[in-house]
ZARO-580920 format. One record per residue (C-alpha): residue number from 1; residue in one letter; y, z, x. Coordinates in pm, 1 decimal. Layout:
! ZARO-580920
<NUM,A,<Y,Z,X>>
...
END
This chain:
! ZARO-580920
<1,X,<8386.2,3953.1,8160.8>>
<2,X,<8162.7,4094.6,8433.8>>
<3,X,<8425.9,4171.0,8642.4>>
<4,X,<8633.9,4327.3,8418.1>>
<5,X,<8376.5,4553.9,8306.9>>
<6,X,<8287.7,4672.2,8676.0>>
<7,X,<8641.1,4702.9,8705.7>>
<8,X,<8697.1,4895.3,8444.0>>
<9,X,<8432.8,5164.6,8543.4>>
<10,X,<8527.2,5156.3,8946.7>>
<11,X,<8903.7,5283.3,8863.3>>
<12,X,<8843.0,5559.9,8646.8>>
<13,X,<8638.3,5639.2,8898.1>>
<14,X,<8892.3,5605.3,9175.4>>
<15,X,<9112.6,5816.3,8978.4>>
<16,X,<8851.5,6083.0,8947.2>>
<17,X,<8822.2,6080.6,9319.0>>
<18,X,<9159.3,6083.3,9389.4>>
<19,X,<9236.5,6401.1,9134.1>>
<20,X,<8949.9,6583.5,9296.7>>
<21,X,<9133.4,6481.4,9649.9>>
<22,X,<9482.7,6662.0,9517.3>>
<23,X,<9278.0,7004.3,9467.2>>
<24,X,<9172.5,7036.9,9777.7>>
<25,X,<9466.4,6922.0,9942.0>>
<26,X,<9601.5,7214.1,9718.1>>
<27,X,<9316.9,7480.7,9798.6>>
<28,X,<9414.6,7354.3,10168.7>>
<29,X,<9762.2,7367.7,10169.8>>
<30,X,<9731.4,7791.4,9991.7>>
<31,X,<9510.7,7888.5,10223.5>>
<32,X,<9773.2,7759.0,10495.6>>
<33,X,<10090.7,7901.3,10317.7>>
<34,X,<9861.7,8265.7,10293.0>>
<35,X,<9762.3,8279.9,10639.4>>
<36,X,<10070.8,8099.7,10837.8>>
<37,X,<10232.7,8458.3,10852.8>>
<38,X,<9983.3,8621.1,11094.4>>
<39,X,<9972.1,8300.1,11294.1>>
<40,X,<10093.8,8386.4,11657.9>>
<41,X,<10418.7,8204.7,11589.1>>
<42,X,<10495.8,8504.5,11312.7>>
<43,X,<10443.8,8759.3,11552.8>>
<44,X,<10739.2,9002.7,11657.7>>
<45,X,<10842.1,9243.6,11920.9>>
<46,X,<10562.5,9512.9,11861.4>>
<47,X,<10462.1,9368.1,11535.6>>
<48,X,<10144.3,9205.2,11563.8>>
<49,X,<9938.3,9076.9,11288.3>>
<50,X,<9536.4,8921.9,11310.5>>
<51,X,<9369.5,8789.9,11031.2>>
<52,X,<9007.2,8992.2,11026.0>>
<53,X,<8818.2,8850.3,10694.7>>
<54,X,<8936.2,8581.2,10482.0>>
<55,X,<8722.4,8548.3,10138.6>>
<56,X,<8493.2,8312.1,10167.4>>
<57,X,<8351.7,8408.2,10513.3>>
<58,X,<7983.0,8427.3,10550.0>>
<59,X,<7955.9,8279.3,10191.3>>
<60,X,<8109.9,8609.5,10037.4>>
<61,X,<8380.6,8527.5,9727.4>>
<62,X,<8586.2,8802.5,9838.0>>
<63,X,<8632.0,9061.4,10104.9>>
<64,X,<8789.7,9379.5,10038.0>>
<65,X,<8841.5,9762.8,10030.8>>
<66,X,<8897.6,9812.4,10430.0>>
<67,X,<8854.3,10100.5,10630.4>>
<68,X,<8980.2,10130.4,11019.6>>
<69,X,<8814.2,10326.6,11261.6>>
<70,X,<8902.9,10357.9,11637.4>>
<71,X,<8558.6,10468.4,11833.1>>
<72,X,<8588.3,10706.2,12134.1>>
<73,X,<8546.7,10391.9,12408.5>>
<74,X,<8852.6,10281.1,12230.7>>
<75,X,<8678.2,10010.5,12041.1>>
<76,X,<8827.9,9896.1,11698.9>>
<77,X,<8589.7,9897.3,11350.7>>
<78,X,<8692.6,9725.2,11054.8>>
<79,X,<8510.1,9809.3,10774.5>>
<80,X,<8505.4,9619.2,10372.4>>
<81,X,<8330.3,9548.2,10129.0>>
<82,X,<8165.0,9162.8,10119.4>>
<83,X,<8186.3,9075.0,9743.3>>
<84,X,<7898.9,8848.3,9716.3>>
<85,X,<7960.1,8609.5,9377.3>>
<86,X,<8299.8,8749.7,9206.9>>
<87,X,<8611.8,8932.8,9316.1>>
<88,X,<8467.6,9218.4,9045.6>>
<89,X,<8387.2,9565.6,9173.0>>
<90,X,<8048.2,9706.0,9163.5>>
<91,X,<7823.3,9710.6,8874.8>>
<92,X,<8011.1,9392.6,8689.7>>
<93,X,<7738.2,9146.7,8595.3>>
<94,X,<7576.9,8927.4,8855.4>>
<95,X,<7798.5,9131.1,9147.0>>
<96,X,<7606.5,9234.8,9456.0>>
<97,X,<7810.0,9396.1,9710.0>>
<98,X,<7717.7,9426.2,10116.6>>
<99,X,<7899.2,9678.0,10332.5>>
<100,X,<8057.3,9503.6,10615.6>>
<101,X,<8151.6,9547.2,10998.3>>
<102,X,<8343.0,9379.5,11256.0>>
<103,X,<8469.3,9514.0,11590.3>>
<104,X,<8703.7,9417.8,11801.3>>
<105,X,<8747.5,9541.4,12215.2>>
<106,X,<9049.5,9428.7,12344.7>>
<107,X,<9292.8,9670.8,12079.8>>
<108,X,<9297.5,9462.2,11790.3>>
<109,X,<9381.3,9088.6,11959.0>>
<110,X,<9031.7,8930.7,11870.3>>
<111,X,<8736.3,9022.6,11635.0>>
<112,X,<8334.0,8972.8,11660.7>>
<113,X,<8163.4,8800.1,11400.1>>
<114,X,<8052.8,8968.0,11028.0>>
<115,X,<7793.8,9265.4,11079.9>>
<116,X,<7639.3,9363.2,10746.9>>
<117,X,<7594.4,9721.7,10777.2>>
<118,X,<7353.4,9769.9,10420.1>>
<119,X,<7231.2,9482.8,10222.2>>
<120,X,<7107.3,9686.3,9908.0>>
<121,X,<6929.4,9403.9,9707.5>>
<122,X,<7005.7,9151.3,9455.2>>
<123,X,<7301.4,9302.3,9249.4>>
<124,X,<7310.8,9638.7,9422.4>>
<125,X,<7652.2,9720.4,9591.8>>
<126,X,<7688.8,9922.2,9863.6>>
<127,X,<8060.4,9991.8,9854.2>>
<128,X,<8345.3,10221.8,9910.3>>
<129,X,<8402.3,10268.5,10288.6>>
<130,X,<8519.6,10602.1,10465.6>>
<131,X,<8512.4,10724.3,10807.5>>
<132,X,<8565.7,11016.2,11041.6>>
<133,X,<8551.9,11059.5,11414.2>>
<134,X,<8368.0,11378.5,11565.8>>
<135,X,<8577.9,11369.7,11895.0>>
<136,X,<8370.3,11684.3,12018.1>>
<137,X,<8048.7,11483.3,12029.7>>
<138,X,<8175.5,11123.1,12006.2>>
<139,X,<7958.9,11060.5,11656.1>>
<140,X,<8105.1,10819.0,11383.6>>
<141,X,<8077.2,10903.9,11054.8>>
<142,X,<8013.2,10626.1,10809.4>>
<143,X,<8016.6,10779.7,10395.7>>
<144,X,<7962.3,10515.0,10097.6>>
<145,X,<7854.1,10418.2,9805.5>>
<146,X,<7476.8,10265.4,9705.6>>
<147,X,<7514.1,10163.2,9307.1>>
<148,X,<7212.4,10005.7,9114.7>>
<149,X,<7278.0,9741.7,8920.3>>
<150,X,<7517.5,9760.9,8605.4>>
<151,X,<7645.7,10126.5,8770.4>>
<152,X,<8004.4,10172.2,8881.5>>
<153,X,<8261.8,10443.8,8789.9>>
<154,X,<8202.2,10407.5,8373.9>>
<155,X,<7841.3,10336.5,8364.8>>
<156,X,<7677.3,10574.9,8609.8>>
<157,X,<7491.0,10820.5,8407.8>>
<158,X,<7552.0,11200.8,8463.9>>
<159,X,<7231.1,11370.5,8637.1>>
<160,X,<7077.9,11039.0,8752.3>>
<161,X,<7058.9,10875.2,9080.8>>
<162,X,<7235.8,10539.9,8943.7>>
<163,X,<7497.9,10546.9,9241.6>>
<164,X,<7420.8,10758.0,9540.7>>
<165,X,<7644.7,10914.6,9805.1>>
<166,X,<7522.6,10802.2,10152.7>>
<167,X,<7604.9,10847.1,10496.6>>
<168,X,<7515.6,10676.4,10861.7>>
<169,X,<7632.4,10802.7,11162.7>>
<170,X,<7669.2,10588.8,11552.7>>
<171,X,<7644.5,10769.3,11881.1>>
<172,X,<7727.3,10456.5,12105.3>>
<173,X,<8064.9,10388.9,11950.3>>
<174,X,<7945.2,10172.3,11624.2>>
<175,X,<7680.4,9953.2,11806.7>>
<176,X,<7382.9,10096.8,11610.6>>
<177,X,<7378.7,10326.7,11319.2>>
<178,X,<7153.4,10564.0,11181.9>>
<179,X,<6900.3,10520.7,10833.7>>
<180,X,<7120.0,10675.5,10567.4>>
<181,X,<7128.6,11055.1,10497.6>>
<182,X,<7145.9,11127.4,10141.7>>
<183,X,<7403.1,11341.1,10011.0>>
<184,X,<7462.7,11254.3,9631.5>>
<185,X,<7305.9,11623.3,9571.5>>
<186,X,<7589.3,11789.6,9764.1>>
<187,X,<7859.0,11546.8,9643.5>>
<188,X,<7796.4,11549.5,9309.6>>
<189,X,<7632.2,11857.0,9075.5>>
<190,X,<7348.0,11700.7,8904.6>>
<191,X,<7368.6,11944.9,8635.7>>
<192,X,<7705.7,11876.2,8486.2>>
<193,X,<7638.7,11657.9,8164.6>>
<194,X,<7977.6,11468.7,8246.4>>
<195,X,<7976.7,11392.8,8618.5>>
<196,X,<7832.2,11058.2,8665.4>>
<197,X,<7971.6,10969.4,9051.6>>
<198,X,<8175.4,11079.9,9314.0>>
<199,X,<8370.2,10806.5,9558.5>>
<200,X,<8469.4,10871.5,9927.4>>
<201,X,<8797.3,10739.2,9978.5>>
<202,X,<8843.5,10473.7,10075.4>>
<203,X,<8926.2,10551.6,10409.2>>
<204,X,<9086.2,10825.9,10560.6>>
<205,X,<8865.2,11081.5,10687.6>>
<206,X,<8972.8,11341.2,10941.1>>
<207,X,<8878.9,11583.5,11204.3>>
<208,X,<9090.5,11926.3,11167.6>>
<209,X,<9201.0,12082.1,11449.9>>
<210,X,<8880.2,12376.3,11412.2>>
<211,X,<8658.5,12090.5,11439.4>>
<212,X,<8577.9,12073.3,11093.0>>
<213,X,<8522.8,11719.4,10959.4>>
<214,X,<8637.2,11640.3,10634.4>>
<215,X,<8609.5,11351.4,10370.9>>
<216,X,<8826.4,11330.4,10073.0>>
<217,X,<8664.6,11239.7,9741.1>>
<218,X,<8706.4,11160.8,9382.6>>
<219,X,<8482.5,11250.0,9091.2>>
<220,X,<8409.9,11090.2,8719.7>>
<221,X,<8448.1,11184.3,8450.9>>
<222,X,<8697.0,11298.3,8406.9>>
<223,X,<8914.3,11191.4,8736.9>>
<224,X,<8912.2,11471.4,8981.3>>
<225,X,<9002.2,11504.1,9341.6>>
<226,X,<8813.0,11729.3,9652.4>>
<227,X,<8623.8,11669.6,9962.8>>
<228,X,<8305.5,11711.6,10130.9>>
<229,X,<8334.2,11930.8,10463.7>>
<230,X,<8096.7,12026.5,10738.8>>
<231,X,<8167.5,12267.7,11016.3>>
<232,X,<7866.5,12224.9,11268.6>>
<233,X,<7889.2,11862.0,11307.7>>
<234,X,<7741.5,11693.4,11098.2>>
<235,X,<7422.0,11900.5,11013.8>>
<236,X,<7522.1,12064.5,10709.4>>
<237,X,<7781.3,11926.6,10427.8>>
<238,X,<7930.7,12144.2,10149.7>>
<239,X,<8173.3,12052.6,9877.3>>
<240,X,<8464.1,12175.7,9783.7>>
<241,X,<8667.6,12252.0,9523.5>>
<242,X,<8871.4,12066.5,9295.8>>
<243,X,<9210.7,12044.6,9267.5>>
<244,X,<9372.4,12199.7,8979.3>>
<245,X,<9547.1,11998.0,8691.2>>
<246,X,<9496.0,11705.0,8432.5>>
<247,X,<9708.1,11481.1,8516.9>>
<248,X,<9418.5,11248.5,8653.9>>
<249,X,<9377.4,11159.8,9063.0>>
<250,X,<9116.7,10945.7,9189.3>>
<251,X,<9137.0,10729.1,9544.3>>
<252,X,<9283.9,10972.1,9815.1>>
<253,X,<9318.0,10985.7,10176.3>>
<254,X,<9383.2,11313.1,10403.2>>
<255,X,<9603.3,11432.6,10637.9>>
<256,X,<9672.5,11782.3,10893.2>>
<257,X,<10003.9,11901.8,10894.7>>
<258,X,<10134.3,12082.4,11183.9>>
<259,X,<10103.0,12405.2,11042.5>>
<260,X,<9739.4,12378.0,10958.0>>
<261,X,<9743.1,12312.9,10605.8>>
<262,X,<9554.1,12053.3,10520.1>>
<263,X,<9736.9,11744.0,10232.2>>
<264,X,<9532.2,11544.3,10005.6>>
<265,X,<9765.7,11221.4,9898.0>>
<266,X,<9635.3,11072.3,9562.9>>
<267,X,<9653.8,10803.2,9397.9>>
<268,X,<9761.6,10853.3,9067.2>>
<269,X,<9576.6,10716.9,8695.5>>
<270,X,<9916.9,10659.6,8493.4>>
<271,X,<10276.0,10746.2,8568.6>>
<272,X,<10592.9,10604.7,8833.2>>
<273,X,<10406.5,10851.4,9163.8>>
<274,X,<10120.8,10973.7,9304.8>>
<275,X,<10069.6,11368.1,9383.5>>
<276,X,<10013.4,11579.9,9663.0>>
<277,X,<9802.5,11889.8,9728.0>>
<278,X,<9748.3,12130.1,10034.9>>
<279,X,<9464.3,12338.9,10138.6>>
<280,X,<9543.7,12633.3,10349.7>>
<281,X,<9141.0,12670.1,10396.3>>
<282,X,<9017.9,12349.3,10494.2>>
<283,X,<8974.6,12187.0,10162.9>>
<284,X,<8765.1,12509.8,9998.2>>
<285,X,<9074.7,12544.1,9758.5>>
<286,X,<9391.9,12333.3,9638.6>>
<287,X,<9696.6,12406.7,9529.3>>
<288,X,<9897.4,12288.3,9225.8>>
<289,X,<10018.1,11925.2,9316.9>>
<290,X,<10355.6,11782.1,9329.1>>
<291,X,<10494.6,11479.4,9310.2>>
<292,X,<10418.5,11207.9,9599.3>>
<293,X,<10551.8,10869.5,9701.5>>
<294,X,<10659.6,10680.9,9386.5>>
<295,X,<10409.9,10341.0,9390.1>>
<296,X,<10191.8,10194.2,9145.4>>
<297,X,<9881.7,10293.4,9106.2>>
<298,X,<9664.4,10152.8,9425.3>>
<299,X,<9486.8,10325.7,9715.7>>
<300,X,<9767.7,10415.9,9993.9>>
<301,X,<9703.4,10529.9,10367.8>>
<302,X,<9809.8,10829.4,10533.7>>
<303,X,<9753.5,10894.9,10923.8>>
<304,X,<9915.4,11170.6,11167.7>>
<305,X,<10091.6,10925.9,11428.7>>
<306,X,<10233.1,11200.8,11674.1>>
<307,X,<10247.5,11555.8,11717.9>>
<308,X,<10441.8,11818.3,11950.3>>
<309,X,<10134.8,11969.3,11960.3>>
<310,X,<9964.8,11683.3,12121.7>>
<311,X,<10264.9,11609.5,12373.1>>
<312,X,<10470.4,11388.1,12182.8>>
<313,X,<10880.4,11378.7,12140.0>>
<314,X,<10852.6,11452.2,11750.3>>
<315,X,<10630.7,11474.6,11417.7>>
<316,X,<10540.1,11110.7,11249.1>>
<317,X,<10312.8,11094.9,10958.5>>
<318,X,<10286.1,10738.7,10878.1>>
<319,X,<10213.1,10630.3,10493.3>>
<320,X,<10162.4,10277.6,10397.4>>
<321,X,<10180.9,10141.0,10030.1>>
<322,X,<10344.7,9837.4,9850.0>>
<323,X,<10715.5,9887.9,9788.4>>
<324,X,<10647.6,9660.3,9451.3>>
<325,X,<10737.3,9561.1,9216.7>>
<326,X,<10342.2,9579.5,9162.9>>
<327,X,<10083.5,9557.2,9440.4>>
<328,X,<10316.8,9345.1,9651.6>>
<329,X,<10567.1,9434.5,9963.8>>
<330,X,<10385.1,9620.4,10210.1>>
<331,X,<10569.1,9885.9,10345.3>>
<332,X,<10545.2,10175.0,10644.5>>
<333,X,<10741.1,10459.8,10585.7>>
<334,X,<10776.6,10756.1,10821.6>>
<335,X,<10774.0,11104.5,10690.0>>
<336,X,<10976.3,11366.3,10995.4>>
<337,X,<10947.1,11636.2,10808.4>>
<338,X,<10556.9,11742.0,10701.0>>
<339,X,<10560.5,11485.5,10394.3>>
<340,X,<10844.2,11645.1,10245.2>>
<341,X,<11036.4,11315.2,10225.8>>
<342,X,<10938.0,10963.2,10356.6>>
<343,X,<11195.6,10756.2,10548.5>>
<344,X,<11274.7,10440.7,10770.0>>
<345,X,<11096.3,10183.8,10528.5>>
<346,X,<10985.1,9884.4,10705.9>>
<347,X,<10852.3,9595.1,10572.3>>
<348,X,<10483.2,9515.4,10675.4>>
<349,X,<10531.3,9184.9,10474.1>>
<350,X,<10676.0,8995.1,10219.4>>
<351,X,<10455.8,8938.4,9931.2>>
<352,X,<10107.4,9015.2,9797.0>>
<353,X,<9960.6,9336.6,9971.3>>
<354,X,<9705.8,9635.6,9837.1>>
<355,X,<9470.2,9852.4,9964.7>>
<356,X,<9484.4,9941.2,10339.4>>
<357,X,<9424.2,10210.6,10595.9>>
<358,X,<9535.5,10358.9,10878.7>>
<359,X,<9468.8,10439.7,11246.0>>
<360,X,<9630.2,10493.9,11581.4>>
<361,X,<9530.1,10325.0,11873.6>>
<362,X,<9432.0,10390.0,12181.7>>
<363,X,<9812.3,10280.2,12330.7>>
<364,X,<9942.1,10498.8,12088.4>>
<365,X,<10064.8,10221.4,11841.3>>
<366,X,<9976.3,10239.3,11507.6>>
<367,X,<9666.3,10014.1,11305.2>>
<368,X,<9677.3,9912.3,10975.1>>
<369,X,<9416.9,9714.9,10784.3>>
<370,X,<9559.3,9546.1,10480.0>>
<371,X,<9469.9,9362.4,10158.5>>
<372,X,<9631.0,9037.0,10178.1>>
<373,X,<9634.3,8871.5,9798.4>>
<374,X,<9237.6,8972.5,9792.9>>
<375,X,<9208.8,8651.7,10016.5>>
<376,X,<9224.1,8791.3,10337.2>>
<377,X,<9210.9,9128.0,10519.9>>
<378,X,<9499.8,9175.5,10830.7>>
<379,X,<9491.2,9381.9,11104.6>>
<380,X,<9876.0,9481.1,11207.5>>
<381,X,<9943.5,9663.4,11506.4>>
<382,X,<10276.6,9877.7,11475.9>>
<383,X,<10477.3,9992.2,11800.4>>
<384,X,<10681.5,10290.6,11752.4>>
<385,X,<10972.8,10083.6,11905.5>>
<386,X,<10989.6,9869.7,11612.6>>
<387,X,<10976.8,10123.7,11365.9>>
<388,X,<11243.4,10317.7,11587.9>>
<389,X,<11468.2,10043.1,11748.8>>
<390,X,<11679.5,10193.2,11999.1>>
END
């Protein structure tokens, strides 16, 4: 009777073990399937892709909302977001969000271990990476976010200091940055009763051809799109002004076109596209929009890839979004003609893939840091020859 009674204890217990076993054979067997594409074996002729954060890392849930830099020694920085106890965005209960860094020197092949850039405190989130590049004095440009706790996009109250806009810069190609300079008075006017935060980005920051640096932005409430601008490096930042319409814009990334103008590619709130608007004045004032790549609603990258200007054969302004349906199918397309049309589609890959940015390298090839099914953040280096196969 004894024995049947131990007996009958041990295999429930057995069975408990071996249940618990099949999960994380499972967990182990995802996490394989997810990251098996951008093992070496997956690789291509001038494909490459190089897994940079997987969630998890450094005991963060998830890692998101990249940003790719390329300093002026030619070293790579990959910036995100390290989502501390949830996959939620900032201001969710119980999230606390570090801004994150890792660099890699030998174009893109191998990456350093996590740097946290700003800790803010328990359930502060410093969030929402975007970068520019002064290549006249060789200074980074780091702008984010710094949200108390409980403040995001719908909670941040007008006129208060609930989420500020911050900025760090590097002199010695990302190995030390400055404290942060505070700029939520110039990014956002403390008197309007309505505007509780403006965003950077994410990503895509640019130097214009004047010199002028320039960081797109987004407002709330109500969704709004402009950018903050200085023209003497650095020590002075102005805003500018919005671009006209209702049809609501938020996450945006900027590009020069070879006439000058200066495009502002949003990311639209509802509807089958996103919109465009130029800026013959360096983001001062915008014109009406128009209707941009058709995509679901996400944060897309734009980048100028080559220029005649610059020495190269032909114009290439590289976009990157998911093809869909959804946030899935990452996709390059090429636009020849000034973003008048987009062609050549290629397939970054097959499945799950969201937010990324953009940057060319210093072989000319083109970077892209990807979302890759919010487990993992790639790094995929693009040769012209494969988008172009002669």
């Amino acid at each position: 009777m004894k024995i049947r009674l131990v007996r009958a204890r041990i295999i429930p217990f057995y069975a408990f073990l071996q249940q618990k076993m099949l999960w994380v054979l499972i967990v182990l067997l995802f996490n394989v399937v997810l990251c098996w594409p951008y093992s070496a074996q997956a690789n291509e002729a001038g494909l490459h892709h190089v897994t940079v954060y997987t969630s998890g890392e450094a005991g963060y849930h998830t890692i998101r909302i990249p940003a790719l830099e390329v300093a002026p020694d030619g070293t790579l920085l990959a910036f995100a977001e390290g989502r501390r106890n949830s996959s939620a965005d900032p201001g969710h209960p119980g999230q606390e969000i570090d801004l994150l860094l890792k660099t890699s020197r030998d174009g893109g092949r191998t990456w350093s271990p996590i740097r946290v850039i700003e800790h803010s405190g328990p359930q502060w989130s410093s969030a929402n990476p975007a970068t520019v590049v002064d290549k006249t004095t060789g200074r980074i440009w780091l702008f984010y976010l710094r949200c108390a706790p409980g403040a995001n996009t719908h909670r941040a109250r007008p006129g208060s200091r609930d989420v500020l806009n911050l900025a760090r810069f590097s002199d010695d190609h990302g190995e030390h940055w400055s404290d942060p300079v505070d700029l939520t008075p110039i990014a956002r006017d403390m008197e309007d009763k309505e505007w509780g935060i403006s965003v950077p980005g994410p990503g895509g920051g640019i130097q214009l051809s004047s010199g002028r640096l320039v960081i797109p932005m987004w407002r709330y409430r109500p969704f709004r799109d402009f950018v903050l601008f200085s023209a003497d490096h650095g020590a002075t930042w102005q805003r500018g002004g919005f671009v006209p319409g209702e049809m609501g814009v938020d996450e945006c990334q900027l590009v020069q076109l070879a006439d000058g103008r200066l495009a502002l590619d949003m990311r639209q709130q509802s509807g089958p596209h996103r919109w465009i608007s130029f800026s013959r004045d360096g983001g001062q004032t915008w014109s009406k929009p128009r209707p941009g790549q058709q995509v679901t609603p996400v944060c897309c990258a734009v980048e100028r890839w080559t220029s005649v200007k610059r020495g190269d054969d032909r114009n290439r302004i590289a976009w990157t979004g998911p093809r869909g349906p959804g946030r899935n199918n990452l996709t390059l397309w090429i636009s020849y003609d000034e973003l008048e049309t987009f062609q050549n589609p290629r397939l970054i890959s097959e499945g799950p893939g969201a937010y990324s940015d953009l940057a060319v390298l210093p072989d000319k090839s083109l970077g892209i840091l990807w979302e890759k099914a919010y487990q993992a953040i790639i790094f995929t280096a693009v040769a012209l020859s494969w988008v172009e196969p002669r």
